[in-house]
Structures are given as structure tokens and as C-alpha cells.
Backbone as a ProteinNet text record, in pm:
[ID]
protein_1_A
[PRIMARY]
XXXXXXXXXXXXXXXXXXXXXXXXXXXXXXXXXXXXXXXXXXXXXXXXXXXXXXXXXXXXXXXXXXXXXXXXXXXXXXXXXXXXXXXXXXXXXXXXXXXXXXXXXXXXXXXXXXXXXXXXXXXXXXXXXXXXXXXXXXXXXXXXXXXXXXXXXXXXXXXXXX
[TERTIARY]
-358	-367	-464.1	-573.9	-621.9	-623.1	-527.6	-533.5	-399.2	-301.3	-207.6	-318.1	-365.2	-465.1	-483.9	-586.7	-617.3	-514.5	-386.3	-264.2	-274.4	-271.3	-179.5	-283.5	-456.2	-514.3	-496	-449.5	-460.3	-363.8	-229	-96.2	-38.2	-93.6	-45.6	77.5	186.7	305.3	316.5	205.9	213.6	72.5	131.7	-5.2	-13.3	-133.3	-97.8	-209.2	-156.2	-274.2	-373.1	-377.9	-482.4	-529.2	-665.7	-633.4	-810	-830.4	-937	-1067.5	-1081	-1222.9	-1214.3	-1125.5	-1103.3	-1145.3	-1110.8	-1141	-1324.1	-1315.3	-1467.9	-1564.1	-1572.4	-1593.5	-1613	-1472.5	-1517.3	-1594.6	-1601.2	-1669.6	-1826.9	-1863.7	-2009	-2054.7	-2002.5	-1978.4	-2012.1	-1953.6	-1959.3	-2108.1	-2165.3	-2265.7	-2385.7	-2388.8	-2446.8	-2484	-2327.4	-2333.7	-2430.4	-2421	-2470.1	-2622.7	-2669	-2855	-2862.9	-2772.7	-2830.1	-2829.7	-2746.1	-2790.8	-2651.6	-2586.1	-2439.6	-2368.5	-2307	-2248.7	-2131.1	-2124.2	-2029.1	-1897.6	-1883.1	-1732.2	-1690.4	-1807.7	-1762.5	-1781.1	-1833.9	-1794.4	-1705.3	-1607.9	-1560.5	-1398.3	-1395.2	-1277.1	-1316.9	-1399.5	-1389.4	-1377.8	-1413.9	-1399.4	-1241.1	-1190.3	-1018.1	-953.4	-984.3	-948.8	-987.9	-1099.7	-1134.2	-1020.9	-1034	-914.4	-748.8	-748.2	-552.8	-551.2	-651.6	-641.6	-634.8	-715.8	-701.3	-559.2	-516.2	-412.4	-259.7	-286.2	-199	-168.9	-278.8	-294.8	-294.9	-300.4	-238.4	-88.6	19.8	110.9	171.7	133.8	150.5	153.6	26.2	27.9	184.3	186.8	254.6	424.8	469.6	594.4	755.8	754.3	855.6	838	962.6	947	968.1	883.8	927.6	960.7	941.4	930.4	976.5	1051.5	1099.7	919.4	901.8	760.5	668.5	704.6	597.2	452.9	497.7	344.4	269.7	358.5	294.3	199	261	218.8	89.3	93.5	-41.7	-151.7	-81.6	-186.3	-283.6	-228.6	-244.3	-321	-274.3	-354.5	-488.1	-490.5	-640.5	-735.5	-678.4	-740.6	-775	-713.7	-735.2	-860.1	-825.8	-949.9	-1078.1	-1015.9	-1219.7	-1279.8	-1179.8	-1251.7	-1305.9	-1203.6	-1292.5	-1396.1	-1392.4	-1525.3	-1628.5	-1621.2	-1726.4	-1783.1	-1671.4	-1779	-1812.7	-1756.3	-1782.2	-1934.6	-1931.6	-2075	-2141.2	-2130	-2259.2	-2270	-2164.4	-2164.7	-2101.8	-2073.8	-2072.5	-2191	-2240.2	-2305.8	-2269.7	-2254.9	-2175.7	-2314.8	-2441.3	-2549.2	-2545	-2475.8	-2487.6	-2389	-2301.5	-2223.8	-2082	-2009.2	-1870	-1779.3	-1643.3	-1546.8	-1427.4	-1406.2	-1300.8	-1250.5	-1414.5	-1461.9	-1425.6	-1471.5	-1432.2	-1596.3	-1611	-1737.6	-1710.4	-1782.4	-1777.8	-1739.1	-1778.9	-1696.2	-1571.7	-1592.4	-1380.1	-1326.7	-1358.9	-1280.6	-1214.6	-1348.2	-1348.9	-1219.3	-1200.3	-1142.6	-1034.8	-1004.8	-838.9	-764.7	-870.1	-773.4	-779.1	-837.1	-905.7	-778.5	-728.2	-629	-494.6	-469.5	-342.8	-298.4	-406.5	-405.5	-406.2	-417.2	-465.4	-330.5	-244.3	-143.9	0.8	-7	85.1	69.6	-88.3	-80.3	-20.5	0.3	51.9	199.6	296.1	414	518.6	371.7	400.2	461.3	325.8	328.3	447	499.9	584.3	735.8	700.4	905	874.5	769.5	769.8	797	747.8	763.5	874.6	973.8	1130.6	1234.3	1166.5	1264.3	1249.5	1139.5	1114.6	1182.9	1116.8	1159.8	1038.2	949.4	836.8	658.8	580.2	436.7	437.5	431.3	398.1	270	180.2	53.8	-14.5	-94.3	-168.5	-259.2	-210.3	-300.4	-279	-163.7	-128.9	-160.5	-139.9	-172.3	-309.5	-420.9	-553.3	-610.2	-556.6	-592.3	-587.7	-442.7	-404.5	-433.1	-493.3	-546.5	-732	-749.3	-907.6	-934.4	-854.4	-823.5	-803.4	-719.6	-728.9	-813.4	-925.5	-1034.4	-1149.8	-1140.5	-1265.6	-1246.1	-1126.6	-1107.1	-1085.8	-1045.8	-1078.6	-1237.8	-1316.8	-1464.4	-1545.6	-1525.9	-1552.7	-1502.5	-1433.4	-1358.9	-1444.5	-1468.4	-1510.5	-1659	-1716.4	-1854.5	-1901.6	-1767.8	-1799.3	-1789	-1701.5	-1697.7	-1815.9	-1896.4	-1992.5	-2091.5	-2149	-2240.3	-2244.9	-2108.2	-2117.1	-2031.8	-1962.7	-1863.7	-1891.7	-1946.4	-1952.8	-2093.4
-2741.4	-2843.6	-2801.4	-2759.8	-2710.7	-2571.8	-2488.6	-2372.9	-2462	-2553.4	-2649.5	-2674.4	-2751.8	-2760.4	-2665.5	-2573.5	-2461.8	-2375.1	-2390.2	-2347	-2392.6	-2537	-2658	-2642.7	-2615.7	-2569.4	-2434.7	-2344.6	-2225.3	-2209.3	-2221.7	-2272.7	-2467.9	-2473.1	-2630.5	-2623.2	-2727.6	-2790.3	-2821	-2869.6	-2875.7	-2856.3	-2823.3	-2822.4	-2876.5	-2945.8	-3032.9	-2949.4	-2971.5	-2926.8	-2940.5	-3088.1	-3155.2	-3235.1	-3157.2	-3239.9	-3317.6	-3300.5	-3432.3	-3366.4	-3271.6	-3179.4	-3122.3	-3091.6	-3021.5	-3217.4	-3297.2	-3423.8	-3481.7	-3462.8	-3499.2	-3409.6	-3296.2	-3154.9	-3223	-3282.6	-3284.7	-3415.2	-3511.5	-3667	-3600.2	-3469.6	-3455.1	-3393.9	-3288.1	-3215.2	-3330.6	-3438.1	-3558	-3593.9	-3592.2	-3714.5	-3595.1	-3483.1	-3394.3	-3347.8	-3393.8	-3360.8	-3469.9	-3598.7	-3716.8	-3697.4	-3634.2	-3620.6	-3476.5	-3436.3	-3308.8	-3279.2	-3455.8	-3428.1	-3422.7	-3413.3	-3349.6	-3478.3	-3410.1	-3491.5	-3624.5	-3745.2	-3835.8	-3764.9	-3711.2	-3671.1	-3582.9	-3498.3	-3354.6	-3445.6	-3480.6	-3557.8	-3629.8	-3723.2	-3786.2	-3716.4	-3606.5	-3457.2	-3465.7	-3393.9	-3411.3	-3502.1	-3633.1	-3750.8	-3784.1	-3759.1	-3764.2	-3674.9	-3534.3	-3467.5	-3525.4	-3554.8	-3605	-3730	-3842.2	-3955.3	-3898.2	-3780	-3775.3	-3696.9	-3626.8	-3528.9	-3637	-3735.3	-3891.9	-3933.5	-3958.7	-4014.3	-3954.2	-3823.7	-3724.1	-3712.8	-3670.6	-3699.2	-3834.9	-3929.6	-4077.8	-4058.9	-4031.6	-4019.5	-3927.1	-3787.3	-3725.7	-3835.8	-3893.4	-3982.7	-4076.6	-4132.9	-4247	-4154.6	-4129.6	-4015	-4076.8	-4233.5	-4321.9	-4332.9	-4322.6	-4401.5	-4531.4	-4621.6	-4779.4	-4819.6	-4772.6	-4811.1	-4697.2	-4715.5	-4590.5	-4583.7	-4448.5	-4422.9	-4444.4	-4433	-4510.6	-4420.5	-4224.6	-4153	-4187.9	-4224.6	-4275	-4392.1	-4494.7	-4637.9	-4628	-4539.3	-4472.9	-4427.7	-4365.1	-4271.8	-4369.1	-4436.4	-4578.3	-4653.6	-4673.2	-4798.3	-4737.9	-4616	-4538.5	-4552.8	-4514.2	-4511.3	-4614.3	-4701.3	-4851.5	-4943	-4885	-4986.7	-4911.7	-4786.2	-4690.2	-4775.8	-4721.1	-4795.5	-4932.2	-5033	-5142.2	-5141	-5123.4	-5095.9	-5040.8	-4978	-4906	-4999.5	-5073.6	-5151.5	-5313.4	-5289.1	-5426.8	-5436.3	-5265.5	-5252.9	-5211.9	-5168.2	-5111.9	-4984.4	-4935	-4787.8	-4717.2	-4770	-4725.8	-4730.6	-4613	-4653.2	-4657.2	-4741.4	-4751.6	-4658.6	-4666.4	-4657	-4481.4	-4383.7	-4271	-4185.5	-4305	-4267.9	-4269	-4231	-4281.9	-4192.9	-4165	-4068.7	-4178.7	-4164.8	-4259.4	-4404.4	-4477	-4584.7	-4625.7	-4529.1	-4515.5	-4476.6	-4502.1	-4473.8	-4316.5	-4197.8	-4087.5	-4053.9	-4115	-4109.2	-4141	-4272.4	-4357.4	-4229.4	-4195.9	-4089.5	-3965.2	-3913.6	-3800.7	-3809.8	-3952.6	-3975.1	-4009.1	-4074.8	-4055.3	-3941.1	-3834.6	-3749.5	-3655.5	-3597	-3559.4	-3587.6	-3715.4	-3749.7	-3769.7	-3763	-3725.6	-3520.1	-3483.1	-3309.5	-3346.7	-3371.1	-3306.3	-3368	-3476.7	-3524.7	-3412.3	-3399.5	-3288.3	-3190	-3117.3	-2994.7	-2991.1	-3094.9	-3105.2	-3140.3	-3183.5	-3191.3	-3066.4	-2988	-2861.2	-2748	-2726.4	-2652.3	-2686.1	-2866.2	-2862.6	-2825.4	-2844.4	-2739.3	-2581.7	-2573.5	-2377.2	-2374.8	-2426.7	-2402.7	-2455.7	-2535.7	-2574.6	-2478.9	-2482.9	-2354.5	-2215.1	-2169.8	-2021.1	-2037.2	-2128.1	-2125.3	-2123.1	-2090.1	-2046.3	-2022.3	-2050.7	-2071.6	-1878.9	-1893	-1779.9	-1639.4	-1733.4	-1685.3	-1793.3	-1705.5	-1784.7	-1890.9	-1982.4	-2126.9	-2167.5	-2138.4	-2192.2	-2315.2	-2442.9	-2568.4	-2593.8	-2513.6	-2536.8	-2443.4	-2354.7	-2244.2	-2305.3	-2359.7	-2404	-2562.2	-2602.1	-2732.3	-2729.7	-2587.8	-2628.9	-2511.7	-2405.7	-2395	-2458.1	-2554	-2663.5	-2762.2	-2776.7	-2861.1	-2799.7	-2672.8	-2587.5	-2612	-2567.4	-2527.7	-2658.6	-2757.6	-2905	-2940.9	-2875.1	-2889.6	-2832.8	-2705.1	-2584.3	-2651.5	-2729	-2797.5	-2901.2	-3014.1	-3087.4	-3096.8	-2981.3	-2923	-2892.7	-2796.7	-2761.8	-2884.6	-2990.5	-3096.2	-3147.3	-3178.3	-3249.7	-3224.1	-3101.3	-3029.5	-2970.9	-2972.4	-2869.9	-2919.9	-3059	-3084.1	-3247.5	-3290.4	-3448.1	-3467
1739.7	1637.6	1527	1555.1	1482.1	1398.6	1424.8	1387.5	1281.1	1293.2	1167.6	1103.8	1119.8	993.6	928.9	982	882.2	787.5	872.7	807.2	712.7	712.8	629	466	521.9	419.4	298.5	380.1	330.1	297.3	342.9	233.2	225.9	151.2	80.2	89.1	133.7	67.2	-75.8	-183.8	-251.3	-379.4	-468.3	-513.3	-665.6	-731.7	-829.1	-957.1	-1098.5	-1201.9	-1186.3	-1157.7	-1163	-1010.9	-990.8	-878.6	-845.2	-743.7	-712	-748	-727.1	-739	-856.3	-950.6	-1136.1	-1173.9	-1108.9	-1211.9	-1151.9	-1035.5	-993.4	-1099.2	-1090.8	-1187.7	-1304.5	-1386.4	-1529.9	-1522	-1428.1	-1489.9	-1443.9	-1390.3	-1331.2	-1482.8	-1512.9	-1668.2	-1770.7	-1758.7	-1873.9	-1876.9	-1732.4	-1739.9	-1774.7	-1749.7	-1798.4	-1942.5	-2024.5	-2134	-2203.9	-2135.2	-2249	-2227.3	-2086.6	-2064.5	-2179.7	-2148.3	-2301.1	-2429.5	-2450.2	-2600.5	-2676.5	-2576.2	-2711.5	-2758.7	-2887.2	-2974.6	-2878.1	-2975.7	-2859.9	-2896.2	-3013.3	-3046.2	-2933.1	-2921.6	-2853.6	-2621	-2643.8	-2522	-2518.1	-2591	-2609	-2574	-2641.6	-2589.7	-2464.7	-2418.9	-2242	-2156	-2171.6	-2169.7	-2124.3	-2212.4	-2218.1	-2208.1	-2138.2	-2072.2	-1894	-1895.2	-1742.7	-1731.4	-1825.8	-1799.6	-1779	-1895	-1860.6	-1752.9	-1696.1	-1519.2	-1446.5	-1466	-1366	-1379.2	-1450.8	-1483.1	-1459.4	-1494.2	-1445.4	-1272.3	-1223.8	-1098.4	-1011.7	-1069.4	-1027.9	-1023.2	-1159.1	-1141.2	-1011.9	-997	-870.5	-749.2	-768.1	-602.8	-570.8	-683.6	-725.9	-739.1	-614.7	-634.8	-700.5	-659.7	-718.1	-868.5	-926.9	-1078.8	-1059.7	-1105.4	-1097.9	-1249.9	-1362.8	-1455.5	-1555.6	-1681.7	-1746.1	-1789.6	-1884.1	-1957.4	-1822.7	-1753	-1595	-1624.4	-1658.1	-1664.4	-1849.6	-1898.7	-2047.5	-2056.5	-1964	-1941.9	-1844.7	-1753.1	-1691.5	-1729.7	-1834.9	-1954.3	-2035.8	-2109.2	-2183.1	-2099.7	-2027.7	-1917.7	-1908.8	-1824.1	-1820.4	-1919.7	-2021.9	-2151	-2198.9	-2196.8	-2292.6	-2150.9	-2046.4	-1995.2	-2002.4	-1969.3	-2013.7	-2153.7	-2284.8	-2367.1	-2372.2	-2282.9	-2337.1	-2232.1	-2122.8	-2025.6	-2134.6	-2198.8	-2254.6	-2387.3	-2410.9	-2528	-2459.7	-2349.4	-2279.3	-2250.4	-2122	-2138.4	-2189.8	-2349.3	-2467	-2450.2	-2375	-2406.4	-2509.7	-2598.1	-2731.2	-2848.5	-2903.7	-3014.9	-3172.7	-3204.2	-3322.3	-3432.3	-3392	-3487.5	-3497.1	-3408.8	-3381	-3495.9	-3550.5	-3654	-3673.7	-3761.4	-3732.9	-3788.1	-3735.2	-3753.6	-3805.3	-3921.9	-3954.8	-3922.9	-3932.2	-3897	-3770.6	-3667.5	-3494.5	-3471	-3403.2	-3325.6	-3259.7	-3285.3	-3236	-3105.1	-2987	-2890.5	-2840.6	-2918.8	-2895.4	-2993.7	-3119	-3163.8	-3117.1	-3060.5	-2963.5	-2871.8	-2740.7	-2691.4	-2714	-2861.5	-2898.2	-2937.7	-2995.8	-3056.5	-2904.5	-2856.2	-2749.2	-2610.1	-2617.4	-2521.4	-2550.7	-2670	-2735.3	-2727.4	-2771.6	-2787.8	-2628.8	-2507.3	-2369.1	-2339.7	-2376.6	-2341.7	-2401	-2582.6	-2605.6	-2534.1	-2526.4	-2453.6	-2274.2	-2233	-2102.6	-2123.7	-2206.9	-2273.4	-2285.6	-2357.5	-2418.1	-2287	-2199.6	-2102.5	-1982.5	-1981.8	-1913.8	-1924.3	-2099.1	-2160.5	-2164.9	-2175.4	-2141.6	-1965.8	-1906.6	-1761.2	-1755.2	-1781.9	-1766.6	-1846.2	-1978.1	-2016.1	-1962.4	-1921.2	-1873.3	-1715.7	-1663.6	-1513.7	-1440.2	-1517.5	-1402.3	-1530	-1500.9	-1565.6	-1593.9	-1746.4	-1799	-1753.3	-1723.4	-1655.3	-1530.9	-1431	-1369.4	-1407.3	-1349.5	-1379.2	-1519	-1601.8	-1728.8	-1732.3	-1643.9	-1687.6	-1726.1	-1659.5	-1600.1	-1734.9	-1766.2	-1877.1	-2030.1	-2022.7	-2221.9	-2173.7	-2089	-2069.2	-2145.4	-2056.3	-2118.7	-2246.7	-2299.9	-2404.3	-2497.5	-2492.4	-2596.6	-2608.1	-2542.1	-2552.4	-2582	-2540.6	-2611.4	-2720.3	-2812.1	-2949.3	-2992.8	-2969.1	-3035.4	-3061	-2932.2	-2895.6	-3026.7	-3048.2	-3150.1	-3293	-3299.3	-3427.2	-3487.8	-3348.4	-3340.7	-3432.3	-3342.6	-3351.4	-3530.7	-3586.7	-3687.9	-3793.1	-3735.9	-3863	-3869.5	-3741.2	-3738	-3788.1	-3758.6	-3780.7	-3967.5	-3983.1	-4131.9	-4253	-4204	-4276.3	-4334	-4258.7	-4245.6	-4239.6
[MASK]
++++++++++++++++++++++++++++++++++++++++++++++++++++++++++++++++++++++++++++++++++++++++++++++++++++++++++++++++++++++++++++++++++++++++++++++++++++++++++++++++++

């Protein structure tokens, strides 16, 4: 019995992008970022990368479709209660400044979870049209590729532009 287990560890039946320890990971990363100082925009991208891995990975659990849009309506849902949790409880600072009259972090987190949502869109018609993930760990790779370079974007508006 125990030597199944260890099997069952070392080759999975299945295995997901996103899974419990890449999302524990980014919400530890988050709370790190806000004791050091960094921008809400540029947290605000990781932020909503940590929510659509949640969310993503909810859908996995959740193996029935009950609803057409069922992983969109997931997505949304996640998102729309973080935010209001967050101004419910004053975790927003509006005084820290503003990105297109958004508070730097809700900003962060919209554009931030739209790019982490296309970029997971994206990667799933290359892996349907190819047949198979171009490179190792493509989801996990042009997942946090595209949040660096939103991050780096982010960074330069803030810092040099605005």
C-alpha cells in the first residue's frame, strides 16, 4: 500500500498548471512584496496572477460544466469579491495614487488579470493547434513571462512616465 502511494506520487494521473503550492507561493510572494515597499500597481499584476491560478485551479477541481462561460464566471467571481473585500476592508489606498482614476492596485489587478487570462487563452490554442506544449512548462513559463514584462512596464510608467 504504501509503495501505491509513492507510485501514485512520483507519477500523477494528472497534472494541473496551476496547482496548490505555485498559488500558496504566489499569495506568500504578495505579502512580501507589500512589507517591501513595492509599488500597488506592480503587486497588483501578481495579485491577479495569484487570483486567476486560484481560479484556474478551482475550475480543474470543479470537472462538470454546469453552466456555459462556467471558467469565465469563476474568473469574475474571484476577482470581483477580492476587490470588494479589499475596499470593504481599507485595503485600498486611494492616497498612494491613481492609474486612470483606479487606485494603483485595483489597476494593477485589472489589467494584470485580463493579460494572465489572454495569456492562458493563448497557450491553450497553441497547445490544441500544435497537439502538444511547445516547450517544457509552457503554461508556467509564458504565464510568468508575461507578468514579469507587464511588471517591468508597469515599473517604467510609474517610475518615469507618470
Amino acid at each position: 500500500m504504501i509503495f501505491n502511494i509513492i507510485l501514485q506520487l512520483i507519477f500523477p494521473s494528472a497534472v494541473y498548471a496551476h496547482c496548490p503550492l505555485c498559488v500558496a507561493g504566489a499569495g506568500a510572494g504578495l505579502t512580501l512584496s507589500r512589507l517591501l515597499g513595492i509599488d500597488d500597481s506592480i503587486t497588483g499584476v501578481w495579485l491577479a496572477a495569484f487570483l486567476g491560478a486560484t481560479s484556474l485551479w478551482l475550475t480543474n477541481l470543479i470537472r462538470k460544466k454546469y453552466l456555459p462561460f462556467q471558467t469565465e464566471i469563476i474568473y469574475i467571481v474571484i476577482f470581483a469579491t477580492t476587490i470588494f473585500s479589499f475596499y470593504r476592508f481599507g485595503l485600498v489606498n486611494e492616497h498612494n495614487g491613481l492609474i486612470s482614476n483606479l487606485p494603483k492596485l485595483i489597476f494593477g489587478m485589472i489589467v494584470g488579470g485580463v493579460v494572465f487570462y489572454l495569456v492562458d487563452v493563448a497557450n491553450a490554442l497553441i497547445r490544441k493547434k500544435v497537439g502538444r506544449s511547445l516547450i517544457a512548462y509552457q503554461g508556467v513559463v509564458v504565464s510568468l513571462a508575461s507578468m514579469t514584462l507587464l511588471s517591468i512596464f508597469f515599473f517604467v510608467l510609474v517610475n518615469y512616465i507618470i
